[in-house]
C-alpha positions in Angstrom: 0.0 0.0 0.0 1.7 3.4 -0.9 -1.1 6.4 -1.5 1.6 8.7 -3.5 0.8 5.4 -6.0 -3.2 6.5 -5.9 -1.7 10.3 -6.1 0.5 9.6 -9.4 -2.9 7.4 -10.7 -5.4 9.9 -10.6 -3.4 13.0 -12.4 -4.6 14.5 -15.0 -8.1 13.1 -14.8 -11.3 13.9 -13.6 -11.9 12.3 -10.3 -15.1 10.9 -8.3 -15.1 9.2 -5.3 -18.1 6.9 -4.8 -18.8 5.6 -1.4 -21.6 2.8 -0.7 -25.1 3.4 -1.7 -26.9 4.7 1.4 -23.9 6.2 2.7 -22.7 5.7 6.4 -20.2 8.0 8.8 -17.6 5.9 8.1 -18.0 6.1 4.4 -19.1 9.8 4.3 -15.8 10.7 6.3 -13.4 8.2 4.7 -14.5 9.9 1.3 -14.3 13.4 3.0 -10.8 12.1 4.2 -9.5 11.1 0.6 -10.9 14.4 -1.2 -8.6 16.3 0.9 -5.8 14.0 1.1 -5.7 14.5 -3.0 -6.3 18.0 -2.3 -3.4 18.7 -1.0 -1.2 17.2 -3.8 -3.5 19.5 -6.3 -6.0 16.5 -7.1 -9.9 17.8 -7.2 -12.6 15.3 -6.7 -16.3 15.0 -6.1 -17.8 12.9 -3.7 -21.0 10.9 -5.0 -23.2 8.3 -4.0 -26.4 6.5 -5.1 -29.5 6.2 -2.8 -30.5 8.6 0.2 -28.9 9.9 3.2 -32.2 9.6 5.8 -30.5 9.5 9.0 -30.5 12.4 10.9 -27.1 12.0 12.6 -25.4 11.2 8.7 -27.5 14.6 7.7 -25.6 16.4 10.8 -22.3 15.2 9.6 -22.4 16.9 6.3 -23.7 20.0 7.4 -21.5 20.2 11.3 -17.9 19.0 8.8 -19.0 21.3 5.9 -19.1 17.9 3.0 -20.6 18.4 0.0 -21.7 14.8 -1.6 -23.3 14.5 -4.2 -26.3 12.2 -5.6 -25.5 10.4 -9.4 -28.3 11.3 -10.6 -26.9 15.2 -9.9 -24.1 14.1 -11.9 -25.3 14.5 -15.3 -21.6 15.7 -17.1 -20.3 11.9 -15.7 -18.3 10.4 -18.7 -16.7 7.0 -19.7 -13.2 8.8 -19.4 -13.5 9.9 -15.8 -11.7 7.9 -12.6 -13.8 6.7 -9.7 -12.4 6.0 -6.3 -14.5 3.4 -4.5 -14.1 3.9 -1.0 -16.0 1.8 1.8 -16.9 -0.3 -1.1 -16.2 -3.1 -3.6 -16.9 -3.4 -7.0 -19.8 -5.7 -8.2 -21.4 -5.3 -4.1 -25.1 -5.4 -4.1 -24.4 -2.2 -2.5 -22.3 -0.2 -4.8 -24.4 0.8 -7.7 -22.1 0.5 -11.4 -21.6 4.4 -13.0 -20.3 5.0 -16.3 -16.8 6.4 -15.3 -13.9 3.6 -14.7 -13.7 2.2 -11.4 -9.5 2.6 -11.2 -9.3 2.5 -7.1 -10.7 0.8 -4.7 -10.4 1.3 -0.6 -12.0 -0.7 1.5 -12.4 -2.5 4.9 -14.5 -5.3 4.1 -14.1 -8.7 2.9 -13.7 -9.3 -0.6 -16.6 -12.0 -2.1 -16.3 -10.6 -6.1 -12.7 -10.3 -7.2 -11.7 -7.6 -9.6 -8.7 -5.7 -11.0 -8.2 -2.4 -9.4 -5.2 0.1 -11.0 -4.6 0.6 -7.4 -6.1 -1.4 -4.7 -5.8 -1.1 -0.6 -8.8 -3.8 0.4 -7.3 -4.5 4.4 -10.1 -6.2 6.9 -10.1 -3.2 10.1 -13.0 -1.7 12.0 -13.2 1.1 10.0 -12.5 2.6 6.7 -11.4 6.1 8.2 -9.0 4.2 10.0 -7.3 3.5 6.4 -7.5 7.1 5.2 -6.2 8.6 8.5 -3.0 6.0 7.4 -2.6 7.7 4.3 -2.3 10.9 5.5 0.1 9.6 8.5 2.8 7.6 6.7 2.8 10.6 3.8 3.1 13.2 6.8 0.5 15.0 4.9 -0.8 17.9 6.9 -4.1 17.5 8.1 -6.8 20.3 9.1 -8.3 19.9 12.8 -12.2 19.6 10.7 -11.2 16.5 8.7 -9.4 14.8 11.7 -12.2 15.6 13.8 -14.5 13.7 10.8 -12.4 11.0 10.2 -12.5 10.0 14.3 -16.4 10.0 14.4 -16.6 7.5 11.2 -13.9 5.1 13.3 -16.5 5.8 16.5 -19.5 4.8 14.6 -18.3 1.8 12.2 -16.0 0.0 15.3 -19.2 1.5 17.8 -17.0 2.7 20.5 -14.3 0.6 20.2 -16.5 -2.7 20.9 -16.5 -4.1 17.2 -14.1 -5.5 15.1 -11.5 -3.3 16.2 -7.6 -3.9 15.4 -4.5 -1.5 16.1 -4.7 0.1 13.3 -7.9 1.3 14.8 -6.5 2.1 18.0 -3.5 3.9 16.5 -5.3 5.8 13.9 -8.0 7.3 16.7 -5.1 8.1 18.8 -3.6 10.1 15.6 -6.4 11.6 14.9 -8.1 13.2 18.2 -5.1 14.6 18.5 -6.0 16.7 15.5 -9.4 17.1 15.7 -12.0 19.8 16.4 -13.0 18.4 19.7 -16.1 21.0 19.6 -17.5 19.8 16.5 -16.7 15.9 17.4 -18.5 16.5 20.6 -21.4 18.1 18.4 -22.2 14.9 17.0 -23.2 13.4 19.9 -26.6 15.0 20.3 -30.5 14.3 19.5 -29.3 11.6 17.1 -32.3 10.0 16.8 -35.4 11.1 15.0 -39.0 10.9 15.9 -39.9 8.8 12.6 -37.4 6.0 13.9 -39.2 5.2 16.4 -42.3 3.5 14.4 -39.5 1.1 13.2 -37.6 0.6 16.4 -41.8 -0.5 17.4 -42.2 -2.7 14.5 -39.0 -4.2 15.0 -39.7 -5.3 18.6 -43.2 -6.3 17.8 -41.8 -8.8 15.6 -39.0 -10.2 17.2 -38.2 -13.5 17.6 -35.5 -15.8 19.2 -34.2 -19.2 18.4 -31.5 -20.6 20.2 -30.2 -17.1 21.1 -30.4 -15.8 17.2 -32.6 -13.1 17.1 -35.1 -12.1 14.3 -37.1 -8.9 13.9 -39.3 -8.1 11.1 -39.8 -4.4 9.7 -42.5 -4.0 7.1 -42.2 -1.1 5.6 -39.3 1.2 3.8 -36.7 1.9 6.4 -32.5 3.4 5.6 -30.0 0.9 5.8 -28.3 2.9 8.4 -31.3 3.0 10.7 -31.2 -0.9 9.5 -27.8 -1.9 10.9 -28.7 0.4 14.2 -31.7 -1.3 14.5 -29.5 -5.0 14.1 -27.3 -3.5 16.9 -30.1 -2.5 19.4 -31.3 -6.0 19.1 -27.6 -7.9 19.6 -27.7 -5.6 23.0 -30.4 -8.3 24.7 -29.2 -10.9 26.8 -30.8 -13.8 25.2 -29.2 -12.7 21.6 -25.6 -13.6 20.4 -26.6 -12.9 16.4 -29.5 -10.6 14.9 -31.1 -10.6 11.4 -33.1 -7.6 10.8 -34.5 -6.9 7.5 -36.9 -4.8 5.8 -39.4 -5.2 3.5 -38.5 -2.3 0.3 -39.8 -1.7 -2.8 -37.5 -3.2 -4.3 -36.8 -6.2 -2.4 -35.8 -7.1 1.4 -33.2 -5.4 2.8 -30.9 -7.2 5.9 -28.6 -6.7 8.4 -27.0 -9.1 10.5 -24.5 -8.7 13.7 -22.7 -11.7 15.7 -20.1 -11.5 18.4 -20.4 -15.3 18.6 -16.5 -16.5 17.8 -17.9 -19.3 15.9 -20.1 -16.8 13.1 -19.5 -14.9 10.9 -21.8 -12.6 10.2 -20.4 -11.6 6.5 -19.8 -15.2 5.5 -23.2 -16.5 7.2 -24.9 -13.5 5.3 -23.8 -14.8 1.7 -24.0 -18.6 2.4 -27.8 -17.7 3.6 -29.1 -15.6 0.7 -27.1 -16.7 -2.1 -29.8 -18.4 -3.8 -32.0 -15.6 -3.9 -30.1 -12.4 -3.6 -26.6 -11.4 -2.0 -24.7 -10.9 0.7 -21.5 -10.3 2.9 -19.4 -8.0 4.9 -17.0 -8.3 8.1 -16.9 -11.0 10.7 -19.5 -9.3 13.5 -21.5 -7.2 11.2 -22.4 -7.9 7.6 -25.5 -6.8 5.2 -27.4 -8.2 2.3 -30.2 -7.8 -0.4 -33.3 -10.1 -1.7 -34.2 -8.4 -5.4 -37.7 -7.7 -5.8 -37.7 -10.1 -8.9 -36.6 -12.8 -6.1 -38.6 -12.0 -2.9 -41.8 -14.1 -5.1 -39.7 -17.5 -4.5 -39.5 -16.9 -0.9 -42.9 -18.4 -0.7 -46.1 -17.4 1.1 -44.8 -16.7 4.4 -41.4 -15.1 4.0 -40.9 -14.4 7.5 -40.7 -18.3 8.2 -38.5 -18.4 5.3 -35.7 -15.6 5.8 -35.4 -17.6 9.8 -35.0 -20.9 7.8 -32.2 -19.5 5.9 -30.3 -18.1 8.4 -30.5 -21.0 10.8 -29.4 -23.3 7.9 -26.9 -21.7 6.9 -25.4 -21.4 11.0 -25.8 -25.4 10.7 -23.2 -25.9 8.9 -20.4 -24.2 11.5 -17.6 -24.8 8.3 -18.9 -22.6 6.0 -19.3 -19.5 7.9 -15.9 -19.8 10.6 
């Protein structure tokens, strides 16, 4: 891994970097992170995403860290030609929607399912992304201003939550580096009336349909609902005593939407997450937290009663202890 290798990459074009579709703290302020890492070596880039930011506390972060992010369907002038940076993301995720500039870069935390050829390529399994971009900007000595610091340390906060999630040194270090740096004001900004009245009617639904088998939890929300409140949602439900691993999902539109979260040693959440839905939609991510997604086309050969269904999946797949260690 050497960023002055991304640097050299990207001259001379015109840069994007994508983050996930729904975009999270960590992605929005690993992004944030890289646009002004190439900033200072005279690299411009726009940030862009696909889907909605819903959650209030994401909304916050853009507007408390002054980042400007950008929708693609605002991103009419978009051309073959261009670069994209995927960052908190993999090519050919059910979460990373396909534009029409070249994918050349990829950075990312997660697990790799789909391999692909990246120009430049820095795909290392850590609690958070922003971890990876605070590197960058530490082994270049790359100056660093006390707002993007104080960004980059909330998205490590959120994606390892508190420290209590797939954290490893690089984690640790990085944090350390970074508070530091950062606008403590603004960091401590973040911390307030995070949750909005609309979340409750799915934190309700949620418990109204929960569910445990053998300490795996289920909960059922029937209606549209953000991947972010999703995953929170998945987390809130891990917190009871009689739960070691949570499925959430919600019904969409355009399909079923999941989350899941383990801290059993023997699952993995990313690995139990594909082997589950692979059949009818995708899945993956890291080993106590992963996500995945049941197309609309594929929800019909769930069945009648899909609920029963998704559980029967899951608890299948956690059968087979080989396939998901």
């Amino acid at each position: 891994m050497d960023p002055m290798k991304l640097v050299w990459l990207l001259r001379g074009h015109k840069i994007y970097i994508q983050t996930h579709n729904f975009p999270d703290p960590d992605a929005i302020s690993s992004a944030f992170g890289l646009q002004n890492f190439l900033k200072y070596y005279e690299i411009e880039s726009i940030l862009c995403y696909d889907g909605k930011i819903d959650k209030l506390s994401t909304k916050r972060m853009l507007k408390t860290y002054g980042i400007h992010i950008f929708a693609i369907e605002e991103l009419a002038d978009m051309r073959e030609e261009d670069y994209i940076v995927m960052v908190d993301a993999q090519k050919y995720n059910s979460n990373l929607t396909d534009c029409i500039a070249c994918e050349v870069a990829c950075i990312d935390h997660h697990p790799t399912f789909i391999e692909c050829d990246y120009l430049y390529k820095d795909i290392r399994i850590h609690g958070a992304c922003a971890s990876m971009i605070g590197e960058y900007f530490y082994i270049t000595k790359t100056p660093m201003d006390p707002n993007t610091a104080a960004a980059l340390t909330y998205g490590i906060k959120m994606d390892t939550s508190d420290f209590s999630r797939g954290v490893t040194d690089l984690d640790i270090d990085m944090f350390a580096y970074l508070y530091k740096l950062a606008d403590k004001e603004k960091l401590s900004r973040m911390y307030n009336n995070v949750i909005e009245f609309a979340d409750l009617h799915a934190y309700g639904a949620a418990i109204e349909s929960i569910s445990v088998y053998d300490k795996t939890g289920f909960a059922a929300i029937p209606f549209n609902c953000p991947d972010a409140l999703i995953a929170t949602i998945s987390d809130f439900i891990l917190a009871l005593d009689v739960v070691d691993v949570a499925v959430v999902y919600a019904k969409r539109e355009d399909g079923i939407k999941c989350s899941v979260r383990s801290e059993r040693y023997d699952v993995n959440a990313g690995k139990l997450t594909n082997l589950a839905l692979m059949e009818y939609g995708n899945g993956g991510g890291h080993f106590s937290m992963a996500g995945g997604f049941i197309p609309l086309d594929n929800v019909s050969k769930l069945g009648h009663n899909i609920d029963y269904k998704i559980r029967m999946l899951f608890l299948d797949a956690m059968k087979d202890q080989n396939k998901i260690q």
